[in-house]
DSSP file (Angstrom, degrees, kcal/mol; ACC not computed):
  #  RESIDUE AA STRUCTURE BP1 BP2  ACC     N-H-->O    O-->H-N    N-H-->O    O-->H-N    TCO  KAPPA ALPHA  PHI   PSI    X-CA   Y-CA   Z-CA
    1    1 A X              0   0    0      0, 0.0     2,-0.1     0, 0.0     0, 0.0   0.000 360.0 360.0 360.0 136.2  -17.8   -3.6   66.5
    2    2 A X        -     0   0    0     31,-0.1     2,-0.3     1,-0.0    31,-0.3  -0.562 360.0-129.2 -87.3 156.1  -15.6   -5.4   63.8
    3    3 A X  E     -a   33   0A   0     29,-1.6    31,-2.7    -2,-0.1     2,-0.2  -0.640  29.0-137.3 -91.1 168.2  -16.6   -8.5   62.0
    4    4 A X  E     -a   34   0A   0     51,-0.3    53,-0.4    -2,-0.3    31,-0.2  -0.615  15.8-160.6-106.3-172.3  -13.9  -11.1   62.3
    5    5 A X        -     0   0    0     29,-1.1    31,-0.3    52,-0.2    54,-0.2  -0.547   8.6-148.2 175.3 109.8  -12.4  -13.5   59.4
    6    6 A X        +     0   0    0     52,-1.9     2,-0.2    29,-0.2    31,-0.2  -0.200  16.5 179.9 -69.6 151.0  -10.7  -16.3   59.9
    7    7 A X  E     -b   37   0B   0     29,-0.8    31,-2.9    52,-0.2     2,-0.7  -0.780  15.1-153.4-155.1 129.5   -8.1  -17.2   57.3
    8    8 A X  E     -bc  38  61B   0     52,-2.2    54,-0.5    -2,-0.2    31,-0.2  -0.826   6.5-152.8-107.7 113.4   -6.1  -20.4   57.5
    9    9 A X  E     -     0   0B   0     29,-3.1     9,-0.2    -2,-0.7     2,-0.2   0.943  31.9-157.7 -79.1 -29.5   -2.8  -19.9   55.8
   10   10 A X  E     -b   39   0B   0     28,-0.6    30,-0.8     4,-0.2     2,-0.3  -0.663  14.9 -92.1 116.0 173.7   -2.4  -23.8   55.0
   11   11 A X  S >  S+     0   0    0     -2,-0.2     3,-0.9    28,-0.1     2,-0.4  -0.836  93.4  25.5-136.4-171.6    0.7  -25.8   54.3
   12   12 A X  T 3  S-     0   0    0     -2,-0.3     4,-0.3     1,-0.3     3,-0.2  -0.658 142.4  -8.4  78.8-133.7    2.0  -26.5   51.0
   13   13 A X  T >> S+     0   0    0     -2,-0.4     4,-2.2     1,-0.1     3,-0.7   0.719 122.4  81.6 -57.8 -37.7    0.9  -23.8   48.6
   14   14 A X  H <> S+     0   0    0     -3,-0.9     4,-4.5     1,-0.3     5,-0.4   0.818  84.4  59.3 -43.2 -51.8   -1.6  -22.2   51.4
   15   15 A X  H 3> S+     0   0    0      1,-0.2     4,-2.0     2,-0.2    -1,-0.3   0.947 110.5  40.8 -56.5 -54.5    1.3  -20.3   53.2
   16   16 A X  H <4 S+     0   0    0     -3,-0.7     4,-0.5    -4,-0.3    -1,-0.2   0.834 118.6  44.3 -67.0 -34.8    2.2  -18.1   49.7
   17   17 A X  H >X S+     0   0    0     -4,-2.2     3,-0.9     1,-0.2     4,-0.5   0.926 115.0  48.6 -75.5 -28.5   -1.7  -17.4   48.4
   18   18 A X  H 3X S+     0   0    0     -4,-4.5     4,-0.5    -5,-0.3     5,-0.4   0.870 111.5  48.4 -89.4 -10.4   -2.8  -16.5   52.0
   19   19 A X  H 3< S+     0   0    0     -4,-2.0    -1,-0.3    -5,-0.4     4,-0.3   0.649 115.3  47.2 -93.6  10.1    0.5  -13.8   52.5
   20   20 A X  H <> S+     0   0    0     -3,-0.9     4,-0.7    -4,-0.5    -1,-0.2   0.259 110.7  53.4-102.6  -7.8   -0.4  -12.2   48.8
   21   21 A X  H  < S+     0   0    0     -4,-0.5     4,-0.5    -5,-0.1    -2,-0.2   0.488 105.9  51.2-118.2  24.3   -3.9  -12.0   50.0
   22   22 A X  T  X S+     0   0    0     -4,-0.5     4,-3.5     2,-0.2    -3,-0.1   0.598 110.9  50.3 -81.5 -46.8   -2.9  -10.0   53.3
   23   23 A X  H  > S+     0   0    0     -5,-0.4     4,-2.4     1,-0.3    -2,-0.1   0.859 107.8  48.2 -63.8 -29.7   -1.2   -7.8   51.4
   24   24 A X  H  X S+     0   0    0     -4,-0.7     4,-1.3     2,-0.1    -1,-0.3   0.964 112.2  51.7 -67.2 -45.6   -4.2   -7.2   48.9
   25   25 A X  H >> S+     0   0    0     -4,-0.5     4,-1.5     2,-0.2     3,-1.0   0.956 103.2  61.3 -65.5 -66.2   -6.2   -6.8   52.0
   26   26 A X  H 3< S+     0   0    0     -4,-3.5    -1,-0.1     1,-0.2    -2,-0.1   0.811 116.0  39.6  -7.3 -90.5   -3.2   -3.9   53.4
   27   27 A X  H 3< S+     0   0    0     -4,-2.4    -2,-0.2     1,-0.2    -1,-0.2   0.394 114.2  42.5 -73.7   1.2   -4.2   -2.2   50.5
   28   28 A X  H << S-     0   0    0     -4,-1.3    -3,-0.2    -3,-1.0    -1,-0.2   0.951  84.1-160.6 -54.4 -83.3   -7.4   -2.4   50.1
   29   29 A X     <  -     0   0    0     -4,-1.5    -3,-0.1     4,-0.0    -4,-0.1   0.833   7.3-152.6  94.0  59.0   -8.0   -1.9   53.9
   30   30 A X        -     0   0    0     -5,-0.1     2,-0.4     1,-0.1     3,-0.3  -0.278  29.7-117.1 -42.6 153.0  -12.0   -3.4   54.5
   31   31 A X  S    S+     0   0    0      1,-0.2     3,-0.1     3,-0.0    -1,-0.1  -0.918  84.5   7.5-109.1 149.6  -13.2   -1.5   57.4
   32   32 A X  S    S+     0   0    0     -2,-0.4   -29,-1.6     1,-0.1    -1,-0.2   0.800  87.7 132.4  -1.0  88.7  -13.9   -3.1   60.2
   33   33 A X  E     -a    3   0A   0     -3,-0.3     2,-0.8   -31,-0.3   -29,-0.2  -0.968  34.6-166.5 -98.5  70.6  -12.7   -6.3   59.4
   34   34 A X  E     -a    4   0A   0    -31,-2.7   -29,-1.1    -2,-0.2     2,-0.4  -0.720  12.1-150.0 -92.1 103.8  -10.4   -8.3   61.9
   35   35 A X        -     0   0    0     -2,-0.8     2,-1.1   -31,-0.2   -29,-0.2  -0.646   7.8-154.1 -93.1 135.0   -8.5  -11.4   60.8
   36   36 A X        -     0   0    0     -2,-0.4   -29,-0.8   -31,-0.3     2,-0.2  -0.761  11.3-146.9-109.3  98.6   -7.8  -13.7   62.5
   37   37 A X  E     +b    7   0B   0     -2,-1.1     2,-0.5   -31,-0.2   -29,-0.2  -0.216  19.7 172.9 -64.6 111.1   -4.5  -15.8   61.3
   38   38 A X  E     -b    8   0B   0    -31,-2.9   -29,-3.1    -2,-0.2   -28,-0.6  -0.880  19.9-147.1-123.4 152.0   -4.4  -19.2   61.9
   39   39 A X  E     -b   10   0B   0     -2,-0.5     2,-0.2   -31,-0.2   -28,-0.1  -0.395  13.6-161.3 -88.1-174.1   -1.7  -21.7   60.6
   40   40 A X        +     0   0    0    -30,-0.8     2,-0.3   -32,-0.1     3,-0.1  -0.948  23.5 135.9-163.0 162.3   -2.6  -25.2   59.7
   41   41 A X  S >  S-     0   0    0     -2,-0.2     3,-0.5   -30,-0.1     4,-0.5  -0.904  82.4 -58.3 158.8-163.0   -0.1  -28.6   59.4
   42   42 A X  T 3  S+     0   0    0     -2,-0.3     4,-0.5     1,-0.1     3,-0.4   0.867 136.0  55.0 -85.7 -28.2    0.2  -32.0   60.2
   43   43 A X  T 3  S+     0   0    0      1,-0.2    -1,-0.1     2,-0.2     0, 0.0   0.543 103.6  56.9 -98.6  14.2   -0.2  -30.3   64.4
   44   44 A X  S X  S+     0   0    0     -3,-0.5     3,-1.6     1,-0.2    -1,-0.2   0.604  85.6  75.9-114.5  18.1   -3.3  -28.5   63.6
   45   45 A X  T 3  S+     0   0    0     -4,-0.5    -1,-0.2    -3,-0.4    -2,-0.2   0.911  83.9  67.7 -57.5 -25.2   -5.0  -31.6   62.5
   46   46 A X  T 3  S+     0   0    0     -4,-0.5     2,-0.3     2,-0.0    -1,-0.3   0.511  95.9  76.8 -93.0  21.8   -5.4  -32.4   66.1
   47   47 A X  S <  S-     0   0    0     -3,-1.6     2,-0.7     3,-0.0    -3,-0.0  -0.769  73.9-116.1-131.4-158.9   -7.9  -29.5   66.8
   48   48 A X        -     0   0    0     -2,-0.3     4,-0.4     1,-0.1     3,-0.2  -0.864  10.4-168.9-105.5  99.2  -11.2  -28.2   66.4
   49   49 A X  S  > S+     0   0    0     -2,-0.7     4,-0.5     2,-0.2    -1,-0.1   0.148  74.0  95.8 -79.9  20.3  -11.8  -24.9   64.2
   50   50 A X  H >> S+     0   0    0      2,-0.2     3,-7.1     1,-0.1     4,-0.8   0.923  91.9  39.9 -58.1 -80.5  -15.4  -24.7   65.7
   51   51 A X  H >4 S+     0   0    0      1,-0.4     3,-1.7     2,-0.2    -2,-0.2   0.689 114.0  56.1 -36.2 -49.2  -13.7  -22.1   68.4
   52   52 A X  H 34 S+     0   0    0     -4,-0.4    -1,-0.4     1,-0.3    -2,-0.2   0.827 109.6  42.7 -76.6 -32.3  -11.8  -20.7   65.8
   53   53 A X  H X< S+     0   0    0     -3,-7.1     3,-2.8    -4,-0.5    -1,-0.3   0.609  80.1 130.7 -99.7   6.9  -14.7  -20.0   64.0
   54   54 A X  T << S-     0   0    0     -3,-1.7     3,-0.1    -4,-0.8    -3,-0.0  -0.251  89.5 -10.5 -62.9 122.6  -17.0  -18.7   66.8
   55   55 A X  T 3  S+     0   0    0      1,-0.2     2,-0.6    -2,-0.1   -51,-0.3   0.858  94.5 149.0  45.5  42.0  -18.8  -15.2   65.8
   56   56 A X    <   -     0   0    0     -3,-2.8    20,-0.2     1,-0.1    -1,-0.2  -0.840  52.4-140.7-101.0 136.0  -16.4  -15.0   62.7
   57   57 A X  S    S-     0   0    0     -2,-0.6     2,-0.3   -53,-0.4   -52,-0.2   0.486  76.9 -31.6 -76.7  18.3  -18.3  -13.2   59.9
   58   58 A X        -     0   0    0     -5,-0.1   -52,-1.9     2,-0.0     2,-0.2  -0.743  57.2-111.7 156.8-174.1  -16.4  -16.0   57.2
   59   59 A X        -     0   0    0     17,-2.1     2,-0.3    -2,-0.3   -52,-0.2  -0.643  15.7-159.4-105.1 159.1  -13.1  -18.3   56.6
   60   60 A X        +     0   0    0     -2,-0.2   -52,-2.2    17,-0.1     2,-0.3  -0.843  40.5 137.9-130.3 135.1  -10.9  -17.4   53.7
   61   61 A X  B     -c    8   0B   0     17,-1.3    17,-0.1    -2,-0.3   -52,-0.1  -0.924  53.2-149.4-148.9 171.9   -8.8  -21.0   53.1
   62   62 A X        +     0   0    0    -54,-0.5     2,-0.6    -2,-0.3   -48,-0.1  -0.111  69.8 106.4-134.1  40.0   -7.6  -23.1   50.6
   63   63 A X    >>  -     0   0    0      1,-0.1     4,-1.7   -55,-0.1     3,-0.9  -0.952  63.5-145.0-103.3 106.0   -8.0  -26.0   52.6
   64   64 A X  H 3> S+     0   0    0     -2,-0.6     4,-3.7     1,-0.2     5,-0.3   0.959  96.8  41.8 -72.3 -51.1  -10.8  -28.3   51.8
   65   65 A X  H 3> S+     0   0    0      2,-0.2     4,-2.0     1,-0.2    -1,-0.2   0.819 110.0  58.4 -64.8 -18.5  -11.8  -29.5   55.0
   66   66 A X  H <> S+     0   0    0     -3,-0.9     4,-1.9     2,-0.2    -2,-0.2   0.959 113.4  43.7 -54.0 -70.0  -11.5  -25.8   56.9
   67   67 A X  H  X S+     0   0    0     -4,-1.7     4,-2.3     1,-0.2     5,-0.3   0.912 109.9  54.7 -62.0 -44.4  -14.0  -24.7   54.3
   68   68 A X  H  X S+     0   0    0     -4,-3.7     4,-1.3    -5,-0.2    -1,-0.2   0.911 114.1  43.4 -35.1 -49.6  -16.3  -28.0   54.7
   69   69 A X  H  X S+     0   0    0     -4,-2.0     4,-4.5    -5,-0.3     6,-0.4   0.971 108.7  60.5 -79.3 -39.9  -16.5  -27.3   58.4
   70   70 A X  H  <>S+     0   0    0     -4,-1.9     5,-3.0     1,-0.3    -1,-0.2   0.750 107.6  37.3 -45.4 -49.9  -17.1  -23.8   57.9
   71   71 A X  H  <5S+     0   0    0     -4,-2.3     3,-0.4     3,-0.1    -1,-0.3   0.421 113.0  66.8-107.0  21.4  -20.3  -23.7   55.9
   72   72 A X  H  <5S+     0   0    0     -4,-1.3     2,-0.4    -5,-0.3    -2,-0.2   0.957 107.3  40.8 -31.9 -74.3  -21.3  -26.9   58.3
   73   73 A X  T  <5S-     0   0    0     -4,-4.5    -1,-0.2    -5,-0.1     3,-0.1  -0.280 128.2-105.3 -91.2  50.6  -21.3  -24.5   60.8
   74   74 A X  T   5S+     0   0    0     -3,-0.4     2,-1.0    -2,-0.4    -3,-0.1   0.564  71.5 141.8  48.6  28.2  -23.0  -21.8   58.8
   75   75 A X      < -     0   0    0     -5,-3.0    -1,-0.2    -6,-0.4    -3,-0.1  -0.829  56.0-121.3 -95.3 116.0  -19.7  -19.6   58.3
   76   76 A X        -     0   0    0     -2,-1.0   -17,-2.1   -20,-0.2     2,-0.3  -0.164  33.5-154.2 -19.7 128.4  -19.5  -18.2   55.1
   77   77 A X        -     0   0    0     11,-0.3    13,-1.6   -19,-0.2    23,-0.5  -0.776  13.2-165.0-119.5 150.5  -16.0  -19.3   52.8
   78   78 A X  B     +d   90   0C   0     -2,-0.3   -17,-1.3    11,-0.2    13,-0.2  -0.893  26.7 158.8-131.6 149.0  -14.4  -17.9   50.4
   79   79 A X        -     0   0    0     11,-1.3     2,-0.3    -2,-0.3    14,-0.2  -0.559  52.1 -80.4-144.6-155.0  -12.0  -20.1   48.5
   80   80 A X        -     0   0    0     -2,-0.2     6,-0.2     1,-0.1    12,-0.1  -0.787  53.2-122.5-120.3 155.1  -10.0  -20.8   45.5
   81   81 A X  S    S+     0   0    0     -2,-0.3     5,-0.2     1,-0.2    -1,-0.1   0.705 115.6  61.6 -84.9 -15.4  -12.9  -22.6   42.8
   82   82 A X  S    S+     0   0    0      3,-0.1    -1,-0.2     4,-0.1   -20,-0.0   0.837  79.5 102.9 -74.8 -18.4  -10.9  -25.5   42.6
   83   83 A X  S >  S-     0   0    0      1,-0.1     3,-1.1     2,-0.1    -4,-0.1  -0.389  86.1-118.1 -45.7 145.6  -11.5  -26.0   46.5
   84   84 A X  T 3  S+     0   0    0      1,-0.3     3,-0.3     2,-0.1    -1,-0.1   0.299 113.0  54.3 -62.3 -28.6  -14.3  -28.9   46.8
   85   85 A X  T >  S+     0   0    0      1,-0.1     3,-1.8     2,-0.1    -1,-0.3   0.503  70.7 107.2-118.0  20.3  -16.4  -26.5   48.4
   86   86 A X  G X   +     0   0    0     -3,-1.1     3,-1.0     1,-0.3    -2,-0.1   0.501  69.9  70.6 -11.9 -40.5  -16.4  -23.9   45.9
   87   87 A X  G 3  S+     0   0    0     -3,-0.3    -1,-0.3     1,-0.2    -2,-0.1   0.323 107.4  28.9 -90.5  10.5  -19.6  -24.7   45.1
   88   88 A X  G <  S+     0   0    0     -3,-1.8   -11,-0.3     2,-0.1     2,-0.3  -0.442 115.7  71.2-163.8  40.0  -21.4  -23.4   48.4
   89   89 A X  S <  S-     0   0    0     -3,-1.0     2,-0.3   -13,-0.1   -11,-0.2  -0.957  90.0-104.3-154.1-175.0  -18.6  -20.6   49.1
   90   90 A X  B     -d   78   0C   0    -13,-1.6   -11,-1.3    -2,-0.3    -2,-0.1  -0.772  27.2-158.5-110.2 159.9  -17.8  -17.2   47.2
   91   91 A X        +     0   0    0     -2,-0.3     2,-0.7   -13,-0.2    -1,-0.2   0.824  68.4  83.3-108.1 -30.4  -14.4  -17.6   44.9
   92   92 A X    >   -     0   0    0      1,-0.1     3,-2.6   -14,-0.1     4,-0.2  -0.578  66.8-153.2-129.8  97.8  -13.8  -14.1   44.8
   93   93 A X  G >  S+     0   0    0     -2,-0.7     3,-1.5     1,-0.3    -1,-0.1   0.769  96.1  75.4 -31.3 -31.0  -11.8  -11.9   47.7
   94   94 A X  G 3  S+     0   0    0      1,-0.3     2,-0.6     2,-0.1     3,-0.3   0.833  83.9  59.1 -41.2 -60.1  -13.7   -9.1   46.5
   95   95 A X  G <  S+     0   0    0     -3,-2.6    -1,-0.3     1,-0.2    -2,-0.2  -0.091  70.6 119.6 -70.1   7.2  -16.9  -10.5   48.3
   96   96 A X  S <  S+     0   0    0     -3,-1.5     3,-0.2    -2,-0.6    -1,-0.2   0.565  70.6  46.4 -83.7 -14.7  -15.0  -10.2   51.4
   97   97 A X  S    S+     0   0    0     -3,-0.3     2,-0.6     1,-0.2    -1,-0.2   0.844 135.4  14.0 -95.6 -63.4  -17.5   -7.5   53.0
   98   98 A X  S    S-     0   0    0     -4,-0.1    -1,-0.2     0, 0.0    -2,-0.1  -0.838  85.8-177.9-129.1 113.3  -20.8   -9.8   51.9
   99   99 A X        -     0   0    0     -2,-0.6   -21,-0.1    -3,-0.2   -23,-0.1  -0.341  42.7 -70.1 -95.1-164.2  -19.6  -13.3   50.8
  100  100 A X        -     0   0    0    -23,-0.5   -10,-0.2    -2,-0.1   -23,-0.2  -0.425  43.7-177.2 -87.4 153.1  -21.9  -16.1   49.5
  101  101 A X        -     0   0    0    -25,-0.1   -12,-0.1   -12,-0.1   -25,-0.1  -0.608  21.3-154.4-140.0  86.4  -24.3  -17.8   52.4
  102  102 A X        -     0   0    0     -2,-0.1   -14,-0.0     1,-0.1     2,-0.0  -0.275  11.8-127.3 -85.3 160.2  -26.1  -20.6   50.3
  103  103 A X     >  -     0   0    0      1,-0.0     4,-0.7     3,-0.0    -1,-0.1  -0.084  36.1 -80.8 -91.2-166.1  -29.3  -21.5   51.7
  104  104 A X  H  > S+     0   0    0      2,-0.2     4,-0.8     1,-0.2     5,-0.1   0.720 127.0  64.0 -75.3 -23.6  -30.5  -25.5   52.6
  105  105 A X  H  > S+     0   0    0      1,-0.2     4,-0.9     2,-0.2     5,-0.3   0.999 107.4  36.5 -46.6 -81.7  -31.3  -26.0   48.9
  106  106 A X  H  > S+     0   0    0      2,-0.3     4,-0.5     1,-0.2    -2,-0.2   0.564 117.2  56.5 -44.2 -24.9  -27.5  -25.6   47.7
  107  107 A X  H  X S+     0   0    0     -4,-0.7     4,-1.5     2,-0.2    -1,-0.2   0.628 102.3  44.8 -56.2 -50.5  -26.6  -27.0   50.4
  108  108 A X  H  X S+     0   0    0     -4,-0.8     4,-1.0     1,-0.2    -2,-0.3   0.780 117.6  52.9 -91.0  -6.0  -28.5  -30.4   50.2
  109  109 A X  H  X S+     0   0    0     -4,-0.9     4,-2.2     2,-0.2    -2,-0.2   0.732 107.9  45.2 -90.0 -29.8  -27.4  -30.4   46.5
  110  110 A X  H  X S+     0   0    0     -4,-0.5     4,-1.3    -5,-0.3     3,-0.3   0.994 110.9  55.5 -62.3 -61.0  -23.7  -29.9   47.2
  111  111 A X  H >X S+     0   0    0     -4,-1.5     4,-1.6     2,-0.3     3,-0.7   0.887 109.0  45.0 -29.6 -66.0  -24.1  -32.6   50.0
  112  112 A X  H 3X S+     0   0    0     -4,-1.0     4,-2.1     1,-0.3    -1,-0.2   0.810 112.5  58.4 -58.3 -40.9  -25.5  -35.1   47.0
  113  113 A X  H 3< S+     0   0    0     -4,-2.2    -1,-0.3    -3,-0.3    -2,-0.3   0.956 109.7  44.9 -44.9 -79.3  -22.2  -33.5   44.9
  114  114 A X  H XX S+     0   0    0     -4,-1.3     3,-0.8    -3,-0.7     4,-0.6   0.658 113.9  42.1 -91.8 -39.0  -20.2  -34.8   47.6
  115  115 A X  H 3< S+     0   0    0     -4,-1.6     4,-0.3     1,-0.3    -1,-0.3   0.788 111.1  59.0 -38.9 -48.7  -21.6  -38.3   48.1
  116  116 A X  T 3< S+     0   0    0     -4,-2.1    -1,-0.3    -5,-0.3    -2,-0.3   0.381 124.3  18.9 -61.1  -1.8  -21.8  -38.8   44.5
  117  117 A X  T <4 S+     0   0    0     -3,-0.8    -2,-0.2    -4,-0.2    -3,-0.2   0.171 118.4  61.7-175.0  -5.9  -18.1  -38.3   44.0
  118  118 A X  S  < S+     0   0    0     -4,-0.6     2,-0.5    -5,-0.2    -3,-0.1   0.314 104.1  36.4-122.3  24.0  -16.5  -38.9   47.8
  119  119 A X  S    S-     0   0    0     -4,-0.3     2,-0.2    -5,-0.1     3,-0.0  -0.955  80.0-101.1-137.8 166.8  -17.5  -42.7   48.4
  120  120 A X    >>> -     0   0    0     -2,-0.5     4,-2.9     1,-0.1     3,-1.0  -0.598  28.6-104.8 -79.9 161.5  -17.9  -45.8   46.7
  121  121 A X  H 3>5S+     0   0    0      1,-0.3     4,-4.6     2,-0.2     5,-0.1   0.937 125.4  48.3 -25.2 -67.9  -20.7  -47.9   45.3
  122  122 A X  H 3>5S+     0   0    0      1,-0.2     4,-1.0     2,-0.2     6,-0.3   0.723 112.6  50.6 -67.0 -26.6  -20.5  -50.1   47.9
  123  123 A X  H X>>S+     0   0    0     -3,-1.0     5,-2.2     2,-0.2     4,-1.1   0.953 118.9  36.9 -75.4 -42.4  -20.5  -47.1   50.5
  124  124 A X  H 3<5S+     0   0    0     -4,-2.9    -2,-0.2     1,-0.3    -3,-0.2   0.903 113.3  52.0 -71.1 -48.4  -23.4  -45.5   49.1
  125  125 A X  H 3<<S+     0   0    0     -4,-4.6    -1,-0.3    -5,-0.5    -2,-0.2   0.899 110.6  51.2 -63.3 -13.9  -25.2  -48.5   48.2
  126  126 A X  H <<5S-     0   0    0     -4,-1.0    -1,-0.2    -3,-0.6    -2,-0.2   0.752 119.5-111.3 -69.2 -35.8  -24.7  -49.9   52.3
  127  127 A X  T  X5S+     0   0    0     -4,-1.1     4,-2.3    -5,-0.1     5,-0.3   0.326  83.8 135.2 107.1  -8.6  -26.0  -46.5   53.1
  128  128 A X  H  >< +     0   0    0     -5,-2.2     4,-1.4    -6,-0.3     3,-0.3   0.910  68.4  46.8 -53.7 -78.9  -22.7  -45.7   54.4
  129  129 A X  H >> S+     0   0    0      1,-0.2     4,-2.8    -6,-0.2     3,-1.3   0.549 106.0  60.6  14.5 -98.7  -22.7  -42.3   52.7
  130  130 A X  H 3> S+     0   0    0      1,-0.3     4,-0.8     2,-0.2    -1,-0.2   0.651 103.1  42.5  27.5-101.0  -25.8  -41.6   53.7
  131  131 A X  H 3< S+     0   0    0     -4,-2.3    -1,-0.3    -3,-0.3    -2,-0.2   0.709 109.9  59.6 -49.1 -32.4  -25.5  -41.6   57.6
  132  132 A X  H XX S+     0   0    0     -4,-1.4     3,-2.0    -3,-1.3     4,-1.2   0.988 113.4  33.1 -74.6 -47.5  -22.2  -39.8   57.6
  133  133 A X  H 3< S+     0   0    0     -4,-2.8     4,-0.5     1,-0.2    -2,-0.2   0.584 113.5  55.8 -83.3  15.9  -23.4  -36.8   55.9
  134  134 A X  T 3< S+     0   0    0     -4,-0.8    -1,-0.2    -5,-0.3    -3,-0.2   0.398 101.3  64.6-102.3   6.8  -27.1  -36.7   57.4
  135  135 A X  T <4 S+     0   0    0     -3,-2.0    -2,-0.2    -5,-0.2    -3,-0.1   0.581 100.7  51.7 -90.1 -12.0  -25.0  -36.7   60.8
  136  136 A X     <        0   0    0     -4,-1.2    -2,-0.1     1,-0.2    -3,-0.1   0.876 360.0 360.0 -91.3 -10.1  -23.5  -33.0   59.5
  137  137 A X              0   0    0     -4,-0.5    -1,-0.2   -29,-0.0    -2,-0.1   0.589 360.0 360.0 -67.1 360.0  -27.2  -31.4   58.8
């Protein structure tokens, strides 16, 4: 049985890193590995990458919110280190076999990373903060 592995080529830049990292992947060749290519664009905002991401052994993106939902739902990422979740994914294609799977620790500190640095004062001090990310644990 293969693992699968999602990788979401992106717009923008996305399209050009994710076809030079099929091609490393050609020649490498993981074994039993199956990716599964999905585009991504202003029409795949309007769906769900839960399904997408059902029984995949990890994401490779460079997409920040793909990778957010991905170790949400406890799929492994690999990403680029400037990616926003960098910090709770493995950077390195290499890793592609066993990538990073940070436990609830790293996790509730990345969270605190992301509160600290994706609201305002006024959201965090309301609490807003708060409630949105204790609705993703």
């Amino acid at each position: 049985m293969s693992k699968k592995a999602v990788i979401i080529r992106g717009d923008g830049t996305g399209p050009e890193l994710i076809n030079s990292t099929l091609r490393i992947f050609d020649a490498v060749n993981p074994s039993n590995i199956e990716f599964i290519i999905c585009d991504a664009g202003n029409e795949w905002w309007e769906t769900d990458i839960k399904d997408d991401l059902k029984n995949a052994h990890c994401l490779v993106t460079n997409m920040s919110l793909a990778a957010i939902d991905a170790v949400m739902n406890m799929v492994p990422a690999i990403t680029h280190q400037r990616n926003v979740a960098s910090f709770v994914t493995s950077r390195e294609i290499s890793k592609i076999k066993k990538p990073m799977r940070p436990g609830r620790k790293t996790m509730n500190e990345w969270l605190k990373m992301l509160s600290d640095n994706q609201f305002t004062i006024k959201e965090i001090e309301h609490g807003l903060a708060y409630e949105i990310l204790k609705g993703q644990l």
